[in-house]
PDB file of N, CA, C and O in Angstrom:
ATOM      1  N   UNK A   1      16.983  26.605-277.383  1.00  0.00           N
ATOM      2  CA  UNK A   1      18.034  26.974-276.463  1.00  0.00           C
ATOM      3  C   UNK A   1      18.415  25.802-275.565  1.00  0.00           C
ATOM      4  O   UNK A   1      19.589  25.588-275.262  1.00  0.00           O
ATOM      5  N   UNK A   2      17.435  25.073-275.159  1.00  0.00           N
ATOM      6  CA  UNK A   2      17.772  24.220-274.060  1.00  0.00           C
ATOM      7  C   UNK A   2      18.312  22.967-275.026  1.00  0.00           C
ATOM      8  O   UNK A   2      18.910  22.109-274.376  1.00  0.00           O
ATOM      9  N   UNK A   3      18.209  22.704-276.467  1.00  0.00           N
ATOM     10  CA  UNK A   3      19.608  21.710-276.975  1.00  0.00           C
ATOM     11  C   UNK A   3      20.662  21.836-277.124  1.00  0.00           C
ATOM     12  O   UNK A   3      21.450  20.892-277.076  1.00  0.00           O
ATOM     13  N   UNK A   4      21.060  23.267-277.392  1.00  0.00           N
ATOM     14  CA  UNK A   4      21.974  23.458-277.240  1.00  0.00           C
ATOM     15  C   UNK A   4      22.924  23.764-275.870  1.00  0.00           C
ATOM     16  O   UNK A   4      24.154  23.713-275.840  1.00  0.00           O
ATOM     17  N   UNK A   5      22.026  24.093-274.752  1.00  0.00           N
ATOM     18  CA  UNK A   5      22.434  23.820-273.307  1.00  0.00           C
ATOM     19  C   UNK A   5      23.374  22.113-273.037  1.00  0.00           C
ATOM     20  O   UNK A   5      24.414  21.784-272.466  1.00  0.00           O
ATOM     21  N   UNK A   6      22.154  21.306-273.916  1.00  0.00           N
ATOM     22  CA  UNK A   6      22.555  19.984-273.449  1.00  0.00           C
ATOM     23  C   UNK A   6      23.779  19.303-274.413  1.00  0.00           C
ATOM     24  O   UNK A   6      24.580  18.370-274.347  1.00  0.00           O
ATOM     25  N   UNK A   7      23.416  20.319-275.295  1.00  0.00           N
ATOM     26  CA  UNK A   7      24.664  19.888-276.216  1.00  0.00           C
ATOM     27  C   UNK A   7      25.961  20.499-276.102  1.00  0.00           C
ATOM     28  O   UNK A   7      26.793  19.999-276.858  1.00  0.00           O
ATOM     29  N   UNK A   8      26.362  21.418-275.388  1.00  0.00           N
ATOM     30  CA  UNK A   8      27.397  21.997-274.814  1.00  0.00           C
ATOM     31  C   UNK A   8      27.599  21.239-273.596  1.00  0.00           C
ATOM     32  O   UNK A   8      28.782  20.901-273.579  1.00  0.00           O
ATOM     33  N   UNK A   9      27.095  20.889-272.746  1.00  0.00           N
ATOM     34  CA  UNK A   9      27.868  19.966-271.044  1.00  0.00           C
ATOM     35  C   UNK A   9      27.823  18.756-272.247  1.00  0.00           C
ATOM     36  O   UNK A   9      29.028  18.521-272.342  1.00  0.00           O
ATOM     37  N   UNK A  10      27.334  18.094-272.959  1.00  0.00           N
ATOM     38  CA  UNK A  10      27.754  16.619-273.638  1.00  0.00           C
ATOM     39  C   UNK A  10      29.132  17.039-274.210  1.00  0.00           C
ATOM     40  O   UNK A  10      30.100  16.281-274.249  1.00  0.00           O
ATOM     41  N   UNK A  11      29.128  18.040-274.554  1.00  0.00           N
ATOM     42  CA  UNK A  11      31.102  18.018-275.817  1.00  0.00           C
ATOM     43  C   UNK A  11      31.359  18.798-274.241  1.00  0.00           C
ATOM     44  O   UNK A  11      32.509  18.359-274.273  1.00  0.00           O
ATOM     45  N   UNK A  12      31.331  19.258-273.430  1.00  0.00           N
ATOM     46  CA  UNK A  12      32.311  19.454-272.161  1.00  0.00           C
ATOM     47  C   UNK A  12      33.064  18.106-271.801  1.00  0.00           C
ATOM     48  O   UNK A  12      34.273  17.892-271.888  1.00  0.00           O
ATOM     49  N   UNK A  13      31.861  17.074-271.291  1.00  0.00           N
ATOM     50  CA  UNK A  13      31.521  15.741-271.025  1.00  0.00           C
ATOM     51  C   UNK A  13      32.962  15.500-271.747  1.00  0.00           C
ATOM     52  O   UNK A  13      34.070  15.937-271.432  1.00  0.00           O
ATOM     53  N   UNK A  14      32.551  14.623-272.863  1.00  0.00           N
ATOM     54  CA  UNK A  14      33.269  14.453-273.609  1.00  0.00           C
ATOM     55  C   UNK A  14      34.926  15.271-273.697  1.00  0.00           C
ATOM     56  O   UNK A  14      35.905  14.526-273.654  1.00  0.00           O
ATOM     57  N   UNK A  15      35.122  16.626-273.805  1.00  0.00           N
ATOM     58  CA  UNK A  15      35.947  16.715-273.664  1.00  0.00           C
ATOM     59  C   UNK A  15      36.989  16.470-271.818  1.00  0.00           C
ATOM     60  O   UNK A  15      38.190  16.281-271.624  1.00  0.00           O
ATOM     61  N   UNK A  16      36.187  16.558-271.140  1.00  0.00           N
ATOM     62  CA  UNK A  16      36.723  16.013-270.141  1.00  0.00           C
ATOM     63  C   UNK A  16      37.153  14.552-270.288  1.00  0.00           C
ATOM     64  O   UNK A  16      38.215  14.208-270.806  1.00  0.00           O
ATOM     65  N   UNK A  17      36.407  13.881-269.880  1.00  0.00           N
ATOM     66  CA  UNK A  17      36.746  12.528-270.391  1.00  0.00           C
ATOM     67  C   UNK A  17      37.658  12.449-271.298  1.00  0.00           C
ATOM     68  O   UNK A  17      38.204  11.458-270.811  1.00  0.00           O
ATOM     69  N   UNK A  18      38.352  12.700-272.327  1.00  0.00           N
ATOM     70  CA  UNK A  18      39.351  12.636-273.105  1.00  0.00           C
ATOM     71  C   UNK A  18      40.535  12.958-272.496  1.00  0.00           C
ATOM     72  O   UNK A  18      41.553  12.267-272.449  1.00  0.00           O
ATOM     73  N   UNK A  19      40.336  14.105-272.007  1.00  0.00           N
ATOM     74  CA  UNK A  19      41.394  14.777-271.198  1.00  0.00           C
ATOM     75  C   UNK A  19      42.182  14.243-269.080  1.00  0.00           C
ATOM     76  O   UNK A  19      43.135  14.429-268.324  1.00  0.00           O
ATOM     77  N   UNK A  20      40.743  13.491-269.201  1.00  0.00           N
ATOM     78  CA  UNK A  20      41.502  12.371-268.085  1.00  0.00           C
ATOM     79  C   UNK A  20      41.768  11.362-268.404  1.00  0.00           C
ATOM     80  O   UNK A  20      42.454  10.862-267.512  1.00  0.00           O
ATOM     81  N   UNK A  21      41.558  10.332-269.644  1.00  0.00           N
ATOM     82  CA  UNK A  21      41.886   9.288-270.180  1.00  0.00           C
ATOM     83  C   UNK A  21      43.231   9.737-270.612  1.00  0.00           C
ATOM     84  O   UNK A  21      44.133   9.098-270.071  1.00  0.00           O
ATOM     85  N   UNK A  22      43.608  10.642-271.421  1.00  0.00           N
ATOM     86  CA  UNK A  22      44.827  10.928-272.009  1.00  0.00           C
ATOM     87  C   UNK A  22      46.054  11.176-270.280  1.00  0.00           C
ATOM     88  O   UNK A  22      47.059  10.486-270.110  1.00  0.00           O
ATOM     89  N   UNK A  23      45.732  11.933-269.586  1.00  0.00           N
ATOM     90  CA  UNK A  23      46.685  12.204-268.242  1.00  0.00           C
ATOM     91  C   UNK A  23      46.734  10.590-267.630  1.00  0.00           C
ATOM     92  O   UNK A  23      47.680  10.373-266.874  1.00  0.00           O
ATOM     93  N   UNK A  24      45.946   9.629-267.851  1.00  0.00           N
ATOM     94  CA  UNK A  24      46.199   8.526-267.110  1.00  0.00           C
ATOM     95  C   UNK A  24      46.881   7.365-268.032  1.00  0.00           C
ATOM     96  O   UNK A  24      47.258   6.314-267.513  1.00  0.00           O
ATOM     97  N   UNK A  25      46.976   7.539-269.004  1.00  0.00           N
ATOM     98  CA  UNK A  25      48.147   7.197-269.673  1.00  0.00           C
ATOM     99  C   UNK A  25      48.973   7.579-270.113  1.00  0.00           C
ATOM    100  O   UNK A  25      49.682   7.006-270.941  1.00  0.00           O
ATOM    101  N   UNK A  26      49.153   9.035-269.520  1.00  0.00           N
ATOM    102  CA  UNK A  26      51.012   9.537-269.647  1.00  0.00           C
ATOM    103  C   UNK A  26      51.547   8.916-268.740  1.00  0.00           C
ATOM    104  O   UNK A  26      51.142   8.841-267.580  1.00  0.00           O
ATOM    105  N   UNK A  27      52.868   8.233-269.375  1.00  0.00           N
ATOM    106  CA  UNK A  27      54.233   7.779-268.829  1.00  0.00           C
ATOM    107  C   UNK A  27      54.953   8.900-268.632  1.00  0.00           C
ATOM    108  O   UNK A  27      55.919   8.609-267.927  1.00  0.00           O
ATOM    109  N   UNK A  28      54.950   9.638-268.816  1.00  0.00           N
ATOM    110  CA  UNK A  28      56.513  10.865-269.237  1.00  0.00           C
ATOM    111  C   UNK A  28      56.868  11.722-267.523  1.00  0.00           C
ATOM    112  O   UNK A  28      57.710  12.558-267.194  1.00  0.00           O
ATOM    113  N   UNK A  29      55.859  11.070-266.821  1.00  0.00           N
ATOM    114  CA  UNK A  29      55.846  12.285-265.060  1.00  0.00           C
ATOM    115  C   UNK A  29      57.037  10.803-264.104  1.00  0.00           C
ATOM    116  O   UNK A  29      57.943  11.074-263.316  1.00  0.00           O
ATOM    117  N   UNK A  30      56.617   9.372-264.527  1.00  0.00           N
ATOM    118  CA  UNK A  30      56.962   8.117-263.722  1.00  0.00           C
ATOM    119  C   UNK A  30      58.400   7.946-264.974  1.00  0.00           C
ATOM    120  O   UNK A  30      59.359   7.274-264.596  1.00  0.00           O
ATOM    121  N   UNK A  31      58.441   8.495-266.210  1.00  0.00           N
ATOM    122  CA  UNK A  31      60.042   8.269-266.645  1.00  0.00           C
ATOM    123  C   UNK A  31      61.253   9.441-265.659  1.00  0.00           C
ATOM    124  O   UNK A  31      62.331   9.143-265.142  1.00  0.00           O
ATOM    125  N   UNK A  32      60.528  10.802-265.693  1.00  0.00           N
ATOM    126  CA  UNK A  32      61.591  11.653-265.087  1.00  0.00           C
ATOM    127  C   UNK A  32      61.511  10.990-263.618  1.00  0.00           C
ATOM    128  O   UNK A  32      62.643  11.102-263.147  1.00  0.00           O
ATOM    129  N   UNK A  33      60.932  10.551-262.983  1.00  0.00           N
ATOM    130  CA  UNK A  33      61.157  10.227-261.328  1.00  0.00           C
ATOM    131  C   UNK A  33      62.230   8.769-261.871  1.00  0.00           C
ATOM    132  O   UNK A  33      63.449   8.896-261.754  1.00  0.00           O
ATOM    133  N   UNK A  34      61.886   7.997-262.208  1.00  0.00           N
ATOM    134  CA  UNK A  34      62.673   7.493-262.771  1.00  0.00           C
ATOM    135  C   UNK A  34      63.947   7.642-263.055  1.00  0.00           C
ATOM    136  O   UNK A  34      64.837   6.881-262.678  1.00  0.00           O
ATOM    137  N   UNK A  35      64.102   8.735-263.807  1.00  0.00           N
ATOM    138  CA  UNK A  35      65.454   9.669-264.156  1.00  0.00           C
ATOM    139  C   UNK A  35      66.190  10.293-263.147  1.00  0.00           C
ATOM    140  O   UNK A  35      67.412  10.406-263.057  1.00  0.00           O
ATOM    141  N   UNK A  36      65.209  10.732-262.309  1.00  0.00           N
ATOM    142  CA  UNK A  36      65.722  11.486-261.059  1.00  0.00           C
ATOM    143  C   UNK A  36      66.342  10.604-260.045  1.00  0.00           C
ATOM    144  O   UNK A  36      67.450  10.740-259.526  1.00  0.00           O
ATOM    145  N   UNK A  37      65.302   9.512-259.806  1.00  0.00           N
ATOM    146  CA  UNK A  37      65.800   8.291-258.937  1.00  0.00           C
ATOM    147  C   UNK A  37      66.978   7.838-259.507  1.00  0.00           C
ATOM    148  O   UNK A  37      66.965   6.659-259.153  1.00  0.00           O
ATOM    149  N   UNK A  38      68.041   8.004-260.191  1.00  0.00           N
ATOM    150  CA  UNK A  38      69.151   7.263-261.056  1.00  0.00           C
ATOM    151  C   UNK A  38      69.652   7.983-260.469  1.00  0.00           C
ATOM    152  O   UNK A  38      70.091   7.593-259.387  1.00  0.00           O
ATOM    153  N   UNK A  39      69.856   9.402-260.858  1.00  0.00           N
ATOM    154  CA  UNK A  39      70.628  10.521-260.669  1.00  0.00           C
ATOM    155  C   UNK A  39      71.278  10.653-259.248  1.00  0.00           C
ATOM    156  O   UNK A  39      72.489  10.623-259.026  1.00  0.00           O
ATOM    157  N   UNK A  40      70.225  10.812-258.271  1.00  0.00           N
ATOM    158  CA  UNK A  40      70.389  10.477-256.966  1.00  0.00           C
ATOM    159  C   UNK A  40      71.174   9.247-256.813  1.00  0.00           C
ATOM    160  O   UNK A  40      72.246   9.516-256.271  1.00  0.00           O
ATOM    161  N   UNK A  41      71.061   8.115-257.058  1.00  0.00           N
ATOM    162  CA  UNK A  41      71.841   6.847-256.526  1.00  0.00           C
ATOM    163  C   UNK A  41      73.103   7.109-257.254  1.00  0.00           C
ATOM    164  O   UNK A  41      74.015   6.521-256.671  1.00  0.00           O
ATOM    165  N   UNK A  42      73.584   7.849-258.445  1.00  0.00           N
ATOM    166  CA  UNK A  42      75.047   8.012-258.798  1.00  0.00           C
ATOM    167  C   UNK A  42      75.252   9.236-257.976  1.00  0.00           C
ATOM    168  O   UNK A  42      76.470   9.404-258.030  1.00  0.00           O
ATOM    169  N   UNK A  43      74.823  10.038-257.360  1.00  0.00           N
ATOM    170  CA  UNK A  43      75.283  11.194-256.728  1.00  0.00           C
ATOM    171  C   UNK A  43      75.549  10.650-255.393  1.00  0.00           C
ATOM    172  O   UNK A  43      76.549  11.103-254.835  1.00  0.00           O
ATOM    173  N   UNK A  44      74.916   9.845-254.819  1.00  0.00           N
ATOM    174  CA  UNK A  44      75.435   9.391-253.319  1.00  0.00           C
ATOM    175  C   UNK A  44      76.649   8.377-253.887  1.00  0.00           C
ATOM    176  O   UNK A  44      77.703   8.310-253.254  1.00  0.00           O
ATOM    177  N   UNK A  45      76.454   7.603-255.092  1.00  0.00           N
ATOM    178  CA  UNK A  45      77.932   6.764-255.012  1.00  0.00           C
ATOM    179  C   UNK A  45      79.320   7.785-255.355  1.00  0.00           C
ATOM    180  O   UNK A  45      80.434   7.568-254.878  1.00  0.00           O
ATOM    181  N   UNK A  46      79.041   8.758-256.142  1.00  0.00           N
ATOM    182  CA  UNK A  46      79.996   9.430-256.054  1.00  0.00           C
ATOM    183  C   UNK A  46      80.449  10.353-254.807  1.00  0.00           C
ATOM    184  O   UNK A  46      81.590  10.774-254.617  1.00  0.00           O
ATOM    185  N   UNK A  47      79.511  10.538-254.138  1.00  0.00           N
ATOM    186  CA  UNK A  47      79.890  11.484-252.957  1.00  0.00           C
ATOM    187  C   UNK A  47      80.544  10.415-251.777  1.00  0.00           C
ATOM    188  O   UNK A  47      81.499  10.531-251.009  1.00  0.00           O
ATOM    189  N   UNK A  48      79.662   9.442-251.994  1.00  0.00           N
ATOM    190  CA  UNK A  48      80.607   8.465-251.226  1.00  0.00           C
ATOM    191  C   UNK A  48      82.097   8.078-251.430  1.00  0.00           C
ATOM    192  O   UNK A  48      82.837   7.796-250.488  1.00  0.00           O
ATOM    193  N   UNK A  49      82.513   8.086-252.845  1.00  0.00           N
ATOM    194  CA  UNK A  49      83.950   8.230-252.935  1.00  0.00           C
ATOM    195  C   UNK A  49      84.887   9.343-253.116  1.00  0.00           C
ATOM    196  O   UNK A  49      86.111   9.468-253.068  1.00  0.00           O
ATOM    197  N   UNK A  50      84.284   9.803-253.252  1.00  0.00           N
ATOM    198  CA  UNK A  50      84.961  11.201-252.930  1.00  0.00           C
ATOM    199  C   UNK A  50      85.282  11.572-251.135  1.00  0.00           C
ATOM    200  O   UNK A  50      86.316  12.164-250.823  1.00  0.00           O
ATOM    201  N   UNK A  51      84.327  11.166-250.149  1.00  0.00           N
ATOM    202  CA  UNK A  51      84.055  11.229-248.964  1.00  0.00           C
ATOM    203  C   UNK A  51      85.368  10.539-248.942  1.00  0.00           C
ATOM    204  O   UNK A  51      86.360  11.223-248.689  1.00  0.00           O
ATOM    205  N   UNK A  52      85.526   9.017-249.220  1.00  0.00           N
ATOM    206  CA  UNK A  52      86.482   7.992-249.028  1.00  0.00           C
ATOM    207  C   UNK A  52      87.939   8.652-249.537  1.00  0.00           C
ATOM    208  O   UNK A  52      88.777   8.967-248.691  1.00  0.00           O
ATOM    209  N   UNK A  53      88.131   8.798-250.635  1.00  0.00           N
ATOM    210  CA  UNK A  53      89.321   9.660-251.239  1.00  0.00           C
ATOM    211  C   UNK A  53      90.000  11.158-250.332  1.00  0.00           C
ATOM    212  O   UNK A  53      91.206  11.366-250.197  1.00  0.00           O
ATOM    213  N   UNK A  54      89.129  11.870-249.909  1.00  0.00           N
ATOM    214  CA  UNK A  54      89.317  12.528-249.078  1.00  0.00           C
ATOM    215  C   UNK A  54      89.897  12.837-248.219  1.00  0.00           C
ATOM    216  O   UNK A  54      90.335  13.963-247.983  1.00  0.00           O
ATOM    217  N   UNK A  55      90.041  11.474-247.337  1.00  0.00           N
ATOM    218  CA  UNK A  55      90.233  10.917-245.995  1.00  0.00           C
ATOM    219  C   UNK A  55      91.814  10.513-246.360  1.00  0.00           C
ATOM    220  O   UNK A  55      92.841  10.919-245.816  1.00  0.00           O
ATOM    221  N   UNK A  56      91.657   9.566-247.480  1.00  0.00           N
ATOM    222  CA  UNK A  56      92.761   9.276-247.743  1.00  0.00           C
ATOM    223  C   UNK A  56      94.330  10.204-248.242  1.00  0.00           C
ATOM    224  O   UNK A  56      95.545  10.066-248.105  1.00  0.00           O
ATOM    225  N   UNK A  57      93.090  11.449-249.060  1.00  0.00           N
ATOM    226  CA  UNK A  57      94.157  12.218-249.428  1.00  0.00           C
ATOM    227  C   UNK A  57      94.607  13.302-248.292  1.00  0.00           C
ATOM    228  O   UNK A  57      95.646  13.959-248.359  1.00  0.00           O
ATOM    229  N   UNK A  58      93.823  13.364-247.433  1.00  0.00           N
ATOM    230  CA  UNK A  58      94.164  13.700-246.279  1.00  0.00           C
ATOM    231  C   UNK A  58      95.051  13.090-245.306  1.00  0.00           C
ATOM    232  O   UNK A  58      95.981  13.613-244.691  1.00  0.00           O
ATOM    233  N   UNK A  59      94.727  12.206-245.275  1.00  0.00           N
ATOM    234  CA  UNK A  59      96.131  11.574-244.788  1.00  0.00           C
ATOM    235  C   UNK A  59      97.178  11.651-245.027  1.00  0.00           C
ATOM    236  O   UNK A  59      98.071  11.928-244.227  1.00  0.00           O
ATOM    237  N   UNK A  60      97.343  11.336-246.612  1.00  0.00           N
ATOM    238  CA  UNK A  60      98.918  11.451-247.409  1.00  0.00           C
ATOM    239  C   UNK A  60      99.599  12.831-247.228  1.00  0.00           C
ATOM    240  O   UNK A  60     100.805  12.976-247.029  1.00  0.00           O
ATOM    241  N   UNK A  61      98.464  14.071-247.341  1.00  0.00           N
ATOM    242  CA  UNK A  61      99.222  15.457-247.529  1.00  0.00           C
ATOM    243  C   UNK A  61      99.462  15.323-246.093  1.00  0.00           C
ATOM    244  O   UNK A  61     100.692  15.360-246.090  1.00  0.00           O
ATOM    245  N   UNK A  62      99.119  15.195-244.887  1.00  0.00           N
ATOM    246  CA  UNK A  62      99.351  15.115-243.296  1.00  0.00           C
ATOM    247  C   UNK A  62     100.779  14.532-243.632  1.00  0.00           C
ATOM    248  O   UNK A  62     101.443  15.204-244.421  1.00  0.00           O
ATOM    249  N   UNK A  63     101.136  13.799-243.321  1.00  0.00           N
ATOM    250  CA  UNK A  63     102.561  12.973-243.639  1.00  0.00           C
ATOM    251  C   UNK A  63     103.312  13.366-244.598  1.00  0.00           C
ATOM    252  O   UNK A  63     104.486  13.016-244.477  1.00  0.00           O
ATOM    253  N   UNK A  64     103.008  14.092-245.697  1.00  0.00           N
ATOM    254  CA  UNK A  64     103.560  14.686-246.392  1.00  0.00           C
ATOM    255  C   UNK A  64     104.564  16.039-245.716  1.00  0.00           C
ATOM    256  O   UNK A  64     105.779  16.166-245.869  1.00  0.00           O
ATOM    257  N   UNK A  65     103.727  16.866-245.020  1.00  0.00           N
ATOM    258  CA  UNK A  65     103.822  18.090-244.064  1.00  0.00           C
ATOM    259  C   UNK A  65     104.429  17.734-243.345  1.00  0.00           C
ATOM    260  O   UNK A  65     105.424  18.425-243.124  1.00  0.00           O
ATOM    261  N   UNK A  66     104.244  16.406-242.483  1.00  0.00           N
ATOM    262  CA  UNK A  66     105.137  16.180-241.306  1.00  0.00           C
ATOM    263  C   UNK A  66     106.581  15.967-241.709  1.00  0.00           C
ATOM    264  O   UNK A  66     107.426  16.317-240.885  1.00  0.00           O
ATOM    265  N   UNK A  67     107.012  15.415-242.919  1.00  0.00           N
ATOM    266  CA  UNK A  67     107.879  15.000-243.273  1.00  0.00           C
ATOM    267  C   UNK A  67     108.770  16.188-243.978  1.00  0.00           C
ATOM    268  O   UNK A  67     109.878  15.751-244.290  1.00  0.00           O
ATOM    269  N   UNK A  68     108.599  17.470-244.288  1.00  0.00           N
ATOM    270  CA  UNK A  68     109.197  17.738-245.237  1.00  0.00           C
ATOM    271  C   UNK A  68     109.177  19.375-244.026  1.00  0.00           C
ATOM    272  O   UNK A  68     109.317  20.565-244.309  1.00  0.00           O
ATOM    273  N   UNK A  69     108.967  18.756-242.842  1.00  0.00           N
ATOM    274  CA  UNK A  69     109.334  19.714-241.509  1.00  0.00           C
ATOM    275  C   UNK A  69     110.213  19.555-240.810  1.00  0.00           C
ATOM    276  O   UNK A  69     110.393  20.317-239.860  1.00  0.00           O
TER     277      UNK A  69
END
């Protein structure tokens, strides 16, 4: 009984160890932040022109209104 005690925590062992060697060389958690970090920097450049366009098209319809009063 007691080899097979020791031989069950050794293949635990073992399977642990496999199973933190394998998580510390996944890439796939630092590609989506990655992915995400992109996403974000085109979402503020677009909101930024849109912000800018805005202003502008706000302006034009203002003068537009004034003019056609």
């Amino acid at each position: 009984m007691r080899v097979n005690l020791t031989r069950s925590r050794q293949h635990w062992s073992y399977v642990m160890n496999r199973l933190v060697l394998r998580f510390l060389k996944d890439n796939s958690g630092a590609t989506a932040i990655e992915y995400g970090l992109i996403a974000a920097g085109i979402s503020v450049a677009i909101i930024a022109v849109v912000n800018g366009l805005g202003s502008k098209l706000n302006t034009t319809f203002t003068s537009v209104s004034t003019q056609l009063k």
